[in-house]
C-alpha positions in Angstrom: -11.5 -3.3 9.7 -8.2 -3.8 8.5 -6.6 -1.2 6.3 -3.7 -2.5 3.8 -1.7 0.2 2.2 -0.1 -0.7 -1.2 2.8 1.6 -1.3 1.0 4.4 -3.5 -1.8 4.9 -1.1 1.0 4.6 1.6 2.5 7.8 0.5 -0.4 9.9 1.1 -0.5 9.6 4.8 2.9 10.9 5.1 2.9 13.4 1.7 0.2 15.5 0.8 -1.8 14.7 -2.2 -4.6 14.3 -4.2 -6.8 11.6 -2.3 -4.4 12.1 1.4 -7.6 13.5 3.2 -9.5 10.2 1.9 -6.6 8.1 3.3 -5.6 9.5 6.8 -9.3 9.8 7.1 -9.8 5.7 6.5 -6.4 4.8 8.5 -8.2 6.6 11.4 -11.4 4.3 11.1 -9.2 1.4 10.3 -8.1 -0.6 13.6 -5.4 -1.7 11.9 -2.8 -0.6 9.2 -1.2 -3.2 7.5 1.3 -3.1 4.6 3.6 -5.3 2.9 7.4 -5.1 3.8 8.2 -4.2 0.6 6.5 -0.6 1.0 9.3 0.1 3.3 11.6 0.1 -0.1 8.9 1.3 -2.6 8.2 4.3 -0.6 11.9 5.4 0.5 12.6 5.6 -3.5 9.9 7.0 -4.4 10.7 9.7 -1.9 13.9 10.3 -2.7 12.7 10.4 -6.5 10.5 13.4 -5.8 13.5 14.9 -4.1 15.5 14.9 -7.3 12.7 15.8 -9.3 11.7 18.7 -7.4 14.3 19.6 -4.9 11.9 22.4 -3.1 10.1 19.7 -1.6 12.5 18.8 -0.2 12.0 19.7 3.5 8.4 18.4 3.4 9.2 15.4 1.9 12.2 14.6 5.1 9.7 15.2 7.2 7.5 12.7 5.6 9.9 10.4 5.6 10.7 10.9 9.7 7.0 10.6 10.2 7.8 7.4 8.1 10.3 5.1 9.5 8.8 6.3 12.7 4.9 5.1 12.0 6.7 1.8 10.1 6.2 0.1 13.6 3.0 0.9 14.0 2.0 -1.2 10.9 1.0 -4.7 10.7 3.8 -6.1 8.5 3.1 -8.7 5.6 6.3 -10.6 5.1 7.5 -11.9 1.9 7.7 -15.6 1.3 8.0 -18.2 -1.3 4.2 -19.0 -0.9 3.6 -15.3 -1.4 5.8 -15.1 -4.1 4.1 -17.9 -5.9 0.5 -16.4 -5.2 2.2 -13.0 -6.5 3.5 -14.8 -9.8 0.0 -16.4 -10.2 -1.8 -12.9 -10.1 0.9 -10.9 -12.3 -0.4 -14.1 -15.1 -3.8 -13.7 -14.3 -4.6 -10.0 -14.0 -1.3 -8.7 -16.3 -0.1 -6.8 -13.3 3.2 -5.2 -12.7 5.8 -7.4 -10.1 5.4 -5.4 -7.2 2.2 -4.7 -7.9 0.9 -8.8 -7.9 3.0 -8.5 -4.6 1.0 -5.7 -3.0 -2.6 -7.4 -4.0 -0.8 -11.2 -3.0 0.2 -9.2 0.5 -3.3 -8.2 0.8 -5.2 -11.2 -0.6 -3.0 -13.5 2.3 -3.6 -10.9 4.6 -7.6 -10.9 3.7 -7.4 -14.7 3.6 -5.7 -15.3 6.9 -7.5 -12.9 9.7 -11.0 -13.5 9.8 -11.4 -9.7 9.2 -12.7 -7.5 6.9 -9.9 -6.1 4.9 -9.9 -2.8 2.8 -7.5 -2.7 -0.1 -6.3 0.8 -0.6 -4.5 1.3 -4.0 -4.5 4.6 -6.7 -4.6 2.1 -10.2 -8.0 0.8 -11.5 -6.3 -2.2 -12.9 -5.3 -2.8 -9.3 -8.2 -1.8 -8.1 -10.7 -4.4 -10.3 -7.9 -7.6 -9.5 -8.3 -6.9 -5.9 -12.5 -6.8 -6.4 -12.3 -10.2 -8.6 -10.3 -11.6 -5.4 -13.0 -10.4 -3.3 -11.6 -7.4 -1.8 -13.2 -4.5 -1.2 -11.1 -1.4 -2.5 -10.8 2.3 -1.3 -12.9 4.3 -4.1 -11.5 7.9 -4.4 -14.4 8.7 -6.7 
């Protein structure tokens, strides 16, 4: 099983939260992680966000991000193309999704459409969550 990472789920295997036991413990089963290179981005701001916002978390939140960029090769990279961009556009209409959103579940959907293997979505947004089950996705359930 292939595990793919929209940038929110992402997060919790490098920062603890609600739902990071759930998600290190399904990257473990998983024999791949897979995310789409615009995680890299997504998850470096929102990083540096929660720095500003609350600057005592700060060391833990460096050595998340070390943990990071050093995991980031680990991961089976989606890359962004025209035809991915076009699938994403396509999904933002059809679902009323957020850009990088449609780009995360397009990431996933090519990803589920191209390997011949099962792919688990892992996302924290039910609207998210029910696009990527109308595609035919199965999605991490933290409930």
């Amino acid at each position: 099983m292939i595990l793919f990472c929209d940038t929110s789920a992402l997060a919790k295997l490098f920062i603890e939260e609600e739902h990071s036991a759930l998600m290190i413990e399904t990257a473990d089963r998983a024999s791949t992680v897979a995310v789409c290179r615009i995680a890299w981005v997504e998850l470096i701001a929102a990083m540096a966000r929660r720095v500003r916002e609350a600057p005592a978390d700060s060391d833990l939140i460096d050595l998340g991000r070390n943990q990071f960029e050093l995991s980031w090769r680990d991961f089976a990279i989606v890359e962004i193309n025209q035809k991915l961009m076009r699938l994403a556009g396509e999904i933002a209409e059809a679902f009323a999704l957020r850009a990088y959103d449609s780009v995360q579940l397009a990431a996933a959907k090519t990803l589920h459409d191209g390997s011949g293997q099962k792919i688990l979505f892992a996302c924290f947004d039910k609207r998210l969550q029910k696009a990527s089950a109308v595609m035919g996705m199965q999605a991490v359930n933290p409930d």
